[in-house]
N, C-alpha and C positions, 0 to 999 in steps of 0.2 A: 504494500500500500504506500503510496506516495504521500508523504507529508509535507506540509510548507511552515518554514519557521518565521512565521507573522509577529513580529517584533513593533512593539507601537508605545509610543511617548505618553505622558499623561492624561494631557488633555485630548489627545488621539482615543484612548480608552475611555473614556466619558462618553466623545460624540459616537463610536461605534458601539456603546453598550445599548447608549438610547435608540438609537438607528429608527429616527421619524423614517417617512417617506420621501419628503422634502425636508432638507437639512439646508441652510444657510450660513454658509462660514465666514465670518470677517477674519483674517488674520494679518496680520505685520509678515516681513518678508523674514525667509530662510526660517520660518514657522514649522514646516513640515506640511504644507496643506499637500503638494503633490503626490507626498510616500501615502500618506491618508488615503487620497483618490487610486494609488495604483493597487491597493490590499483590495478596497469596495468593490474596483473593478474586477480584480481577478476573483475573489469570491464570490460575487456575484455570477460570472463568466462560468464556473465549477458547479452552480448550482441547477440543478436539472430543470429548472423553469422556464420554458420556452423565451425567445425574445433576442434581442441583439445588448451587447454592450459598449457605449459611446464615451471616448472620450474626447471634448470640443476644446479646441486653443481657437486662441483667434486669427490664427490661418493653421494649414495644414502642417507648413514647415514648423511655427513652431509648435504644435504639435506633439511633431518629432523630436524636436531637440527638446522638449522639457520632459515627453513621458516613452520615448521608444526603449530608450535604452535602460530605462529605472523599471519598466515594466518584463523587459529580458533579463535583467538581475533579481528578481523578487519571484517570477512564475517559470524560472528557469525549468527545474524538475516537472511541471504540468501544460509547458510547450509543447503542444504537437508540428506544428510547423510556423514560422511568418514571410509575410512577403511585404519586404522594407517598398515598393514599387507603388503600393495599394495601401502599406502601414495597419496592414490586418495581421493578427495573432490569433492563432489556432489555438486551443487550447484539446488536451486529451480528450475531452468528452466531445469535441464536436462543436463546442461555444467559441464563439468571436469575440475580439476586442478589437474595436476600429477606433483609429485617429480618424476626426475631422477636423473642419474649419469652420468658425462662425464667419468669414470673408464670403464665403461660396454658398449662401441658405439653400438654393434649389436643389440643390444635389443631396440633400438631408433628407428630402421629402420621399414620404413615403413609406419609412420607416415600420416595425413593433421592437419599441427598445423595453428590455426590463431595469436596464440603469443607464444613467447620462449624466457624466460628469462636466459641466460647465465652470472653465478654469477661466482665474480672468475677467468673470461676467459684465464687473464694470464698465468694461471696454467694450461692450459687443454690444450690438443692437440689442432691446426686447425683445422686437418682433421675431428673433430668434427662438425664444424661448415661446412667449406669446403663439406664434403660430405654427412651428416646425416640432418642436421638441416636447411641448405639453400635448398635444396629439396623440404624438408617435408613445407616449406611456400608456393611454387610455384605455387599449385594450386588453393587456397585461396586466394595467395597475403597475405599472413598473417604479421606478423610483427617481430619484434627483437630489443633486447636491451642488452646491452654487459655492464654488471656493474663489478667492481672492482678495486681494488688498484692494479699500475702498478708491472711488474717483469722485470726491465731492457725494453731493446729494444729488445722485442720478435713480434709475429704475430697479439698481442692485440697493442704491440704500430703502428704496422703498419696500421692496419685496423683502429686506430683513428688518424691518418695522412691522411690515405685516404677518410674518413670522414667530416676531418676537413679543406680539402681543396677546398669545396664547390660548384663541380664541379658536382657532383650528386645529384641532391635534392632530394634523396629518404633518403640520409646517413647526420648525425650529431653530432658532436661530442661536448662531454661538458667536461668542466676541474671544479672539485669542490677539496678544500681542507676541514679540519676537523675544520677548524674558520667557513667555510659557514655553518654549524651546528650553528640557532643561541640559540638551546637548551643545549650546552654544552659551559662548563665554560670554556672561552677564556685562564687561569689562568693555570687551570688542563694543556693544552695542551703547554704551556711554561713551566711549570714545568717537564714536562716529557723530554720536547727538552732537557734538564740541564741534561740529565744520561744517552741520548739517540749518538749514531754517529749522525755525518751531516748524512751519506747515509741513513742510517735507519728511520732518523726524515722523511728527505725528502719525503722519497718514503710511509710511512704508513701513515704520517699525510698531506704530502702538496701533495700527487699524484706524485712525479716526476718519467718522465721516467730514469732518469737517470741512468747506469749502477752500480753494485757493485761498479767495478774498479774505477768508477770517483773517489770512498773516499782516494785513495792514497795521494791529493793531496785536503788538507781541506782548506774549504771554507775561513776561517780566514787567510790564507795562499795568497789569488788573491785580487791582486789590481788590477783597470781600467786606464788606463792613455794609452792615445794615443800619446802620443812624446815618438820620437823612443829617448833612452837613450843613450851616449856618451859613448865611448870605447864600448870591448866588441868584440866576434866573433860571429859567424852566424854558425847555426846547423842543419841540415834538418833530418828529421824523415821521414821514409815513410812505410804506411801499404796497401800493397798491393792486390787488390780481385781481383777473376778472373775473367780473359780479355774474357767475353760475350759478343756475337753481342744483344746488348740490344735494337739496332732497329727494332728486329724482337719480342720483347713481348710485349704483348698487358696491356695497364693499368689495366687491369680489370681481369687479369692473375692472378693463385695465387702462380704462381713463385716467390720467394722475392732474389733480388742480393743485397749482400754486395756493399759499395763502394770503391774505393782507397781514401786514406787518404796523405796527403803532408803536415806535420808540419814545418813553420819556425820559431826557434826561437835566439833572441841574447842574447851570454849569458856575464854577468861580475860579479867581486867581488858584486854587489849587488843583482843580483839572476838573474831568466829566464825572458826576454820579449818576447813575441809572437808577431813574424813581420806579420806572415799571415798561415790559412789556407787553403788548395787547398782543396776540395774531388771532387769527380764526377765516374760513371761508364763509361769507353771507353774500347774502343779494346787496342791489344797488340802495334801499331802502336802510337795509340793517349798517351797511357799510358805513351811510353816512351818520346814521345816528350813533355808533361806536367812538364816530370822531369827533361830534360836537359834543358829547356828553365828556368828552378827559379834556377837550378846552377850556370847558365849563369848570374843570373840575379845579385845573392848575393852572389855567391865566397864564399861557406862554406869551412871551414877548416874539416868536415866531414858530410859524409851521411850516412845514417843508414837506412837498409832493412832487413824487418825481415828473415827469412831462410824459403824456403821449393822452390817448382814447380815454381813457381811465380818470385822468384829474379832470380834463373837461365834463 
């Protein structure tokens, strides 16, 4: 009998104990999200359950170069044949593992997968996932796991909010940074913080979603302190999304709305304090009465809205 020595890091044994349907991984780089993806595929690939098994890069090449050769070291012994031409992996029983590309959707179509590993996800369209890949599970019930380091608040951070608020128990979401690696030198990745931006550390080593734009305004830069500070005027900020009847879409939609945003802040000779911030999606109605009722409330010496359809 063939056996495989399936070796997995901590937090590795967590997300494979719980094994949702849908998993969502944020992790920091040199994490281990890929060795994770090549174990799920290959056991999965071994298990007698009809279906195909996919692993997506966001093209074909890489692909290859992130999981060809991690997946020939790991299902060595349960190799029946591959063919590097096609990037398909035979497996003893007769099961496939295929590299694809989220660059190339049509050629995905068509598919019955029982697992799809989407590496990356940030970077690749929805409609990937949306159209081509949530399908092709349907009839199997097959499975999925979204691994990668975040890009701002795009479609990946959305779908692990929606994940992550537990409301589905098919979907899960996990946050890992580049410390839960307890195979890399805690040291290495301090020292890299020392040449790296806040934004850039953040997002490659600690997962965050956080946007480019937050680094305007560095971390070294905010204090915490809840006593409103003495003197000082009052300033509102407002960014506006469009006024959608958002009682009419369904959660499970894959419409995504912006929100309005309502900054208040007091400012003096010793810098910004943030009194409060409002967001929420409303109609044209709710919107403006949100904003004349915190004029009302704090008497700004000025308001500010951005320009376009919306402030008119």
């Amino acid at each position: 009998m063939t056996e495989l020595n399936v070796k997995l890091l901590k937090w590795q044994q967590t997300v494979w104990k719980n094994n949702e349907r849908f998993q969502v991984i944020a992790a920091g780089r040199r994490c281990g999200k890929s060795r994770y993806a090549a174990w799920r595929m290959i056991v999965a690939a071994l298990d007698s359950k009809p279906g195909e098994v996919w692993y997506i890069g966001l093209t074909q090449g890489n692909a290859r170069d992130i999981m060809w050769s991690l997946l020939h070291d790991l299902a060595r012994p349960v190799i029946r044949s591959s063919h590097v031409n096609n990037l398909q992996i035979t497996l003893i029983n007769g099961s496939m593992i295929s590299l694809k590309g989220s660059d190339r959707p049509d050629t995905m179509r068509g598919a019955s997968l029982k697992l799809a590993v989407l590496d990356e996800a940030a970077f690749m369209k929805s409609s990937v996932w949306e159209e081509i890949i949530r399908p092709a599970l349907a009839d199997q019930k097959g499975k999925a796991v979204f691994i990668g380091t975040p890009e701002g608040r795009n479609w990946f951070y959305e779908l692990f909010a929606y994940a992550d608020k537990a409301e589905d128990t098919d979907w899960a979401a996990y946050h890992f940074t580049s410390y839960d690696n307890e195979m890399l030198d805690k040291a290495e990745i301090d020292n890299a913080k020392k040449s790296m931006s806040t934004h850039i550390f953040n997002q490659e080593f600690m997962a965050s979603f956080n946007a480019k734009e937050s680094e305007l305004f560095k971390e070294s830069w905010l204090k915490f302190d809840t006593e409103e500070p003495e003197g000082g005027d009052y300033y509102i900020s407002i960014d506006l999304a469009g006024f959608e009847d958002v009682t009419s879409i369904s959660q499970g939609k894959s419409k995504r709305l912006d929100s309005t945003a309502i900054s208040v802040v007091k400012v003096n000779e010793d810098g910004w304090w943030v009194a409060e911030i409002i967001h929420g999606r409303w109609d044209l109605n709710s919107t403006a009465e949100e904003i004349f009722d915190i004029i009302e409330h704090y008497q700004p010496i000025a308001v500010g809205i951005e320009k376009g359809i919306a402030k008119q």
